[in-house]
Backbone as ProteinMPNN parsed JSONL, in Angstrom:
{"seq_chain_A": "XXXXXXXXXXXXXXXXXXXXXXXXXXXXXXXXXXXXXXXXXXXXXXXXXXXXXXXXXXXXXXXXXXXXXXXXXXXXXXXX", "coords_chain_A": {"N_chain_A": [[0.852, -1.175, 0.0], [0.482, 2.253, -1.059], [2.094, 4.768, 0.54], [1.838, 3.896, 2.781], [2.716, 3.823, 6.519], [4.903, 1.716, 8.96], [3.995, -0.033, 11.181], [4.638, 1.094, 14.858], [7.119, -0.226, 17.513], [6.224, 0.047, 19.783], [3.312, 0.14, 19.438], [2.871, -2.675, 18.306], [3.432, -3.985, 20.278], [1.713, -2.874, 22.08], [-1.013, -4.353, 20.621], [0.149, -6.625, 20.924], [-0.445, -7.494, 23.337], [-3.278, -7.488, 23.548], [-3.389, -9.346, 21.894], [-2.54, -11.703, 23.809], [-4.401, -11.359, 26.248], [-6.465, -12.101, 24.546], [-6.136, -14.947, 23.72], [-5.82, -16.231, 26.537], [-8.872, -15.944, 26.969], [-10.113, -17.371, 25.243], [-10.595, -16.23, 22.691], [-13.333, -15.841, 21.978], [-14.393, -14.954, 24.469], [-13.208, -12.618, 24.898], [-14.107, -11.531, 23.015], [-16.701, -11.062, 23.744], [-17.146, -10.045, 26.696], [-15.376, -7.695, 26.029], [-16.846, -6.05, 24.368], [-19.058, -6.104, 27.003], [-18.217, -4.842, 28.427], [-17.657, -2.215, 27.45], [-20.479, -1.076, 26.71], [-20.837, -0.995, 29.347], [-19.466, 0.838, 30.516], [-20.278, 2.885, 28.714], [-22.432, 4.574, 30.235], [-20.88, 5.334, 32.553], [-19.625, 7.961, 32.332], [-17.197, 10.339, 31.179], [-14.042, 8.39, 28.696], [-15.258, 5.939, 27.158], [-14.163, 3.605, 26.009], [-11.095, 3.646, 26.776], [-11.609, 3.462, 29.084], [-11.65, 0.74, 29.478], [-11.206, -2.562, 30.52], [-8.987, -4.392, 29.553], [-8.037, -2.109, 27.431], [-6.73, -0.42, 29.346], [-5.005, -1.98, 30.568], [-3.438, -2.745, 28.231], [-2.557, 0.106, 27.275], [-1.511, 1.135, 29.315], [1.019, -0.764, 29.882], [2.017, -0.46, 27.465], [4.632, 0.291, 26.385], [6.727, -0.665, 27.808], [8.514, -3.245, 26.775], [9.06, -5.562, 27.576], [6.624, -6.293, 28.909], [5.458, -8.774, 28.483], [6.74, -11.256, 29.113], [6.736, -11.353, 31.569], [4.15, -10.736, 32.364], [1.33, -11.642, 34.013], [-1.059, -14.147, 34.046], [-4.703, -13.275, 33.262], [-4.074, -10.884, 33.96], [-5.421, -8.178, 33.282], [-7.85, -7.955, 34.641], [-6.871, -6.644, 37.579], [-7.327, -4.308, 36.035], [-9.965, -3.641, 36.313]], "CA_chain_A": [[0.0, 0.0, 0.0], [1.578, 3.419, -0.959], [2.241, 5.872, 1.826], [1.353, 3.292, 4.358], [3.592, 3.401, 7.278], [4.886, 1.239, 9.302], [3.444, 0.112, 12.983], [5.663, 1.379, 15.59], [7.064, -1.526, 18.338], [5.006, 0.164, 21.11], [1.892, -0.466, 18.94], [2.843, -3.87, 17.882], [3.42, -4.234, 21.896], [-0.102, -2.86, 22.209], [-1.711, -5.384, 20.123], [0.321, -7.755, 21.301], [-1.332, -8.036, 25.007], [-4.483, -7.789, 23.537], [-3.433, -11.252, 21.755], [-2.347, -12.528, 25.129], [-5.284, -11.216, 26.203], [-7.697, -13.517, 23.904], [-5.836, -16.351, 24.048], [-6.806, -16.748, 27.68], [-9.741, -15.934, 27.134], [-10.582, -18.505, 24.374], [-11.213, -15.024, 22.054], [-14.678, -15.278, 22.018], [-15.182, -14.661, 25.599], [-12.561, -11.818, 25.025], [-15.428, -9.892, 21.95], [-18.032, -11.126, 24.377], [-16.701, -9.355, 27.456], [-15.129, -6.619, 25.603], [-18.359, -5.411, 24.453], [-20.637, -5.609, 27.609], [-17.672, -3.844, 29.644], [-17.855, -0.782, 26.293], [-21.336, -0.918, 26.815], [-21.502, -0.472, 31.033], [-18.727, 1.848, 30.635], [-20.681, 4.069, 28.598], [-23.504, 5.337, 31.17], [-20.428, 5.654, 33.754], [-18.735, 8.605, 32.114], [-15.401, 9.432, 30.75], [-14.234, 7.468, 27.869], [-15.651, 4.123, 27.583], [-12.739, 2.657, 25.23], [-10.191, 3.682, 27.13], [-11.701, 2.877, 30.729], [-11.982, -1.087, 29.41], [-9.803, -2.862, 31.519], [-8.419, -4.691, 28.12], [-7.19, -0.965, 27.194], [-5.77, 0.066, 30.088], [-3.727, -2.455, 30.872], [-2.332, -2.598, 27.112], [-2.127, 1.427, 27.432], [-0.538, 1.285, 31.031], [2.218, -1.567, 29.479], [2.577, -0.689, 25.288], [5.902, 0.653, 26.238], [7.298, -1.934, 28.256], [8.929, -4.242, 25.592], [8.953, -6.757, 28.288], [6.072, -6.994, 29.621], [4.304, -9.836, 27.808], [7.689, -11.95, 29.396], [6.588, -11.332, 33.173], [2.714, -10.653, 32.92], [0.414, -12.859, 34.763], [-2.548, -14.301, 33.224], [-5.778, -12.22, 33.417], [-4.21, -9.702, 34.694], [-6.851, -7.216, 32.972], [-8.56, -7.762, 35.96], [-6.342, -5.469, 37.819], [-7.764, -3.261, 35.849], [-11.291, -3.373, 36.217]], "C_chain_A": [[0.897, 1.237, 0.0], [1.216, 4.058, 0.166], [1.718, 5.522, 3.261], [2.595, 3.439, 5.17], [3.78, 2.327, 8.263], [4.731, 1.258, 10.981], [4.75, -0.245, 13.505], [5.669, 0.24, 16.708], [6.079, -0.992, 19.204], [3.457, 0.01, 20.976], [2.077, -1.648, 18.716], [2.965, -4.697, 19.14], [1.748, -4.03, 22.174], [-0.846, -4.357, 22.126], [-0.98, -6.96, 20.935], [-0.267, -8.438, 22.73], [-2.345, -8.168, 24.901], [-4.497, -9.461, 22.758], [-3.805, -11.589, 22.742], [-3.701, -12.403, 25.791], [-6.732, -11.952, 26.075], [-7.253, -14.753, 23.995], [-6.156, -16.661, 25.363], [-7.643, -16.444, 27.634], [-10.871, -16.47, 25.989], [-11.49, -17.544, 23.239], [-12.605, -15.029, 21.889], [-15.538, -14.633, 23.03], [-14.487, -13.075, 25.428], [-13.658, -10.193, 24.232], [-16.057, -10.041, 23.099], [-18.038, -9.983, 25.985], [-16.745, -7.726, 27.573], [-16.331, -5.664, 25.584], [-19.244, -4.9, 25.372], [-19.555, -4.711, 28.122], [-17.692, -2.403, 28.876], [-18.903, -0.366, 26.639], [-21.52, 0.181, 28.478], [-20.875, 0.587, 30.918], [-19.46, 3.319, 30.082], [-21.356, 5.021, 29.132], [-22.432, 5.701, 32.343], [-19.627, 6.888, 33.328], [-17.438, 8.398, 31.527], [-15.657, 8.678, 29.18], [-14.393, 6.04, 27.846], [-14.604, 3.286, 26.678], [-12.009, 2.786, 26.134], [-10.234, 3.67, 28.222], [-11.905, 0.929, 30.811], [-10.717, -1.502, 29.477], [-8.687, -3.694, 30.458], [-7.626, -3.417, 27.995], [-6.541, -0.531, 27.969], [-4.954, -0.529, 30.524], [-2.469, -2.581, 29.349], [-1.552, -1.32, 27.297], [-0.592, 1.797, 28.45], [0.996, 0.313, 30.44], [2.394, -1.647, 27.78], [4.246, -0.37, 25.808], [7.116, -0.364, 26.775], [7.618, -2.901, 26.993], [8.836, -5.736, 26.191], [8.086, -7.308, 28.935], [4.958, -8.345, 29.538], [5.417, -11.009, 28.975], [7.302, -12.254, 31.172], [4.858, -10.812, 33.285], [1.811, -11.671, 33.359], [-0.87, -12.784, 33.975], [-3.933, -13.727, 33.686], [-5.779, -11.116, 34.369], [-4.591, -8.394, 34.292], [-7.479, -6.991, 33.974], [-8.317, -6.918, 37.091], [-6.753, -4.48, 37.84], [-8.913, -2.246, 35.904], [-11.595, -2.139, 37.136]], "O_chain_A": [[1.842, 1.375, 0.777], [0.123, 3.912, 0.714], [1.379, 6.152, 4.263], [3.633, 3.185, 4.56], [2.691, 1.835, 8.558], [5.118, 2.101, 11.79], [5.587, -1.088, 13.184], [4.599, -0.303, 16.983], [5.043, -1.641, 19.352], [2.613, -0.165, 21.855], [0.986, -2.131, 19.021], [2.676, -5.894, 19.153], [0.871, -4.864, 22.401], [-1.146, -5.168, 23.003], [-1.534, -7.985, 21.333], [-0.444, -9.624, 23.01], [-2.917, -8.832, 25.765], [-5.269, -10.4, 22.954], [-4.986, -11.837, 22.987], [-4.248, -13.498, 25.924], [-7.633, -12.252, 26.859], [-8.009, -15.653, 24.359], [-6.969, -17.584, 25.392], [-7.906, -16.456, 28.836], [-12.049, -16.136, 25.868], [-12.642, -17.813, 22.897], [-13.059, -13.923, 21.596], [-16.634, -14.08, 22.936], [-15.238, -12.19, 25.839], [-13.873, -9.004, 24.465], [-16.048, -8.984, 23.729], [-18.989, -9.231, 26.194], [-17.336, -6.905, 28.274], [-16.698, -4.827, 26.408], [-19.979, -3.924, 25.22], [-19.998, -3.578, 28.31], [-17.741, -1.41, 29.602], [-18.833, 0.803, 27.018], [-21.974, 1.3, 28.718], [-21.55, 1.581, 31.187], [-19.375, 4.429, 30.609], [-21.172, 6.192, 28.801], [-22.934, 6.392, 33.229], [-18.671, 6.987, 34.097], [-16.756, 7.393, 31.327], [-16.718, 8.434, 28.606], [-13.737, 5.182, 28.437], [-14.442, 2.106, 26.989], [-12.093, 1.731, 26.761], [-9.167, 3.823, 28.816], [-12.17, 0.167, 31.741], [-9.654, -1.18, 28.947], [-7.492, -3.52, 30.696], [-6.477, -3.5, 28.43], [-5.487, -0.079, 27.522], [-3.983, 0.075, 30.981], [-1.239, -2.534, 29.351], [-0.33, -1.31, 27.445], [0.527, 2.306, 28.389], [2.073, 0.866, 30.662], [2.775, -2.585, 27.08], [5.043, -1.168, 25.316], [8.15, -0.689, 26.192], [6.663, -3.209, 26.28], [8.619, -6.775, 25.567], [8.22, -8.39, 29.507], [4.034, -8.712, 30.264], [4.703, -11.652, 29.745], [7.612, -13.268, 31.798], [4.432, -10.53, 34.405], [1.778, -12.682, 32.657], [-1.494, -11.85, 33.471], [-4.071, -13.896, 34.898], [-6.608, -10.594, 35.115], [-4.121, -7.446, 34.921], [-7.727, -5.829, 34.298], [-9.283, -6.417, 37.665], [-6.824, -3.692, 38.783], [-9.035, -1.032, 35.739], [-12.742, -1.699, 37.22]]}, "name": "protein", "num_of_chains": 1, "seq": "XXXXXXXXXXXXXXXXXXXXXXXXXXXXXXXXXXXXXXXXXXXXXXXXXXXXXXXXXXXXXXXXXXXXXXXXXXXXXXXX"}
């Protein structure tokens, strides 16, 4: 694609926890989830993307290069 650029590591870190992410959570529970917590989030104020505990823990660790190496499993929950 012309004048596409290329995704930066701290985005490809992003995405990458949201893998980790679905894989424990057998990705369907991960849409299924995702969704109602977008949903509740929206009547609570604030932004509702970026208060879903999925986003904030990618957000809170994109920069970390390491932290897929030492994160504990569903630890989204953390975030809730």
């Amino acid at each position: 694609m012309r004048g596409a650029r290329p995704l930066s590591d701290v985005t490809l870190n992003h995405e990458a926890i949201h893998t980790a992410q679905m894989k424990e959570m057998l990705y369907v529970f991960f849409y299924m989830w995702y969704f109602i917590e977008w949903v509740i989030r929206l009547f609570m104020g604030g932004d509702a993307y970026r208060n879903i505990s999925f986003e904030k823990e990618a957000y809170d660790n994109q920069k970390d290069m390491y932290y897929l190496t030492k994160r504990e499993r569903f630890n989204f929950l953390n975030y809730y």
